[in-house]
C-alpha positions as CSV (number, residue, x, y, z in Angstrom):
1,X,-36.7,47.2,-56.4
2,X,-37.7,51.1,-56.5
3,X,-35.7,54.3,-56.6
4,X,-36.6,55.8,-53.3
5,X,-36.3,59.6,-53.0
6,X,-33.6,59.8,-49.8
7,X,-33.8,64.1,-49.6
8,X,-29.7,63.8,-48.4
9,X,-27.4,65.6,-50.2
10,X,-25.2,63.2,-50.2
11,X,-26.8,60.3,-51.5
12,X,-30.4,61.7,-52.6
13,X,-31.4,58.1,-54.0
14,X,-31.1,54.2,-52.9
15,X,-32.4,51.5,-54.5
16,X,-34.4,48.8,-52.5
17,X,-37.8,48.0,-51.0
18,X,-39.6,49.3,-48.0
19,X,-40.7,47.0,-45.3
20,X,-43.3,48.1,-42.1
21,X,-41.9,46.1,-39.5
22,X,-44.1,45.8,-35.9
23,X,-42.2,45.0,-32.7
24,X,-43.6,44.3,-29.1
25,X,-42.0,46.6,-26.7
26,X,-40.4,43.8,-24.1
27,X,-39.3,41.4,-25.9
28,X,-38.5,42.5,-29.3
29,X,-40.7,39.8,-31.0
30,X,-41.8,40.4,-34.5
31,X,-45.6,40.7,-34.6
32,X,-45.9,42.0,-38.8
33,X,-43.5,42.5,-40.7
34,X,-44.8,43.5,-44.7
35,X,-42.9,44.5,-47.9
36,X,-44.6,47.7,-49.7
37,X,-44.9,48.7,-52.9
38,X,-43.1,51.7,-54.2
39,X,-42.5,54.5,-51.7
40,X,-45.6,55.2,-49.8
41,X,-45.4,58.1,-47.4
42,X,-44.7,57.4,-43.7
43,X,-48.4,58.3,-42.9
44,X,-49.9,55.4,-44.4
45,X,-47.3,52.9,-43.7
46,X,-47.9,53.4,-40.3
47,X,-51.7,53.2,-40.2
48,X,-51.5,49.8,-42.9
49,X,-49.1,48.5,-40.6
50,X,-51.4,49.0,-36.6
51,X,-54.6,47.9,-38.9
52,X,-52.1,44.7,-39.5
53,X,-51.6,44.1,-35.9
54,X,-54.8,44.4,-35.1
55,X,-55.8,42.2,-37.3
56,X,-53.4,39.7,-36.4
57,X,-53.4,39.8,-32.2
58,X,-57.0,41.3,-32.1
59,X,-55.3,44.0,-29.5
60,X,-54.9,47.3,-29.9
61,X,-51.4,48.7,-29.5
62,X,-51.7,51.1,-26.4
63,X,-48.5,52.7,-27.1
64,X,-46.7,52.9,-30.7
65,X,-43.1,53.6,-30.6
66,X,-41.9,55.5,-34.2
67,X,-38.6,57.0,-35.5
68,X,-38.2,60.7,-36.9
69,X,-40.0,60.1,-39.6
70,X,-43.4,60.0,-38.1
71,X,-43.3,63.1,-36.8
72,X,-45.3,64.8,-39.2
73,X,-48.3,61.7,-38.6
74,X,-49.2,63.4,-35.5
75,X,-49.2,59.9,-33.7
């Protein structure tokens, strides 16, 4: 477990791990899921986590759903 930096003013730290979890779109089956060390930015969580995919299915995602947090990965 890490302290992970939260940025709300109400609770600015949690304790826990981060996971990368990767979906398909229909049916909701789990393709990767990966536990990662420390508190890596969003912008390489996401990138480690479609190289993953790839590397597991040998198909490239042709569409990549994200929350809020991604926005500033420019995906």
């Amino acid at each position: 477990m890490v302290c992970i930096a939260k940025g709300k003013a109400h609770r600015p730290y949690q304790f826990g791990a981060k996971v990368a979890v990767a979906l398909t779109n229909c049916e909701g089956g789990v393709l990767v899921s990966k536990s990662l060390e420390g508190d890596p930015y969003d912008s390489r969580t996401l990138y480690m986590t479609m190289d993953q995919v790839v590397a597991m299915t040998d198909v490239a995602p042709s569409r990549i759903y994200v929350d809020q947090d991604y926005r500033r990965v420019g995906v």
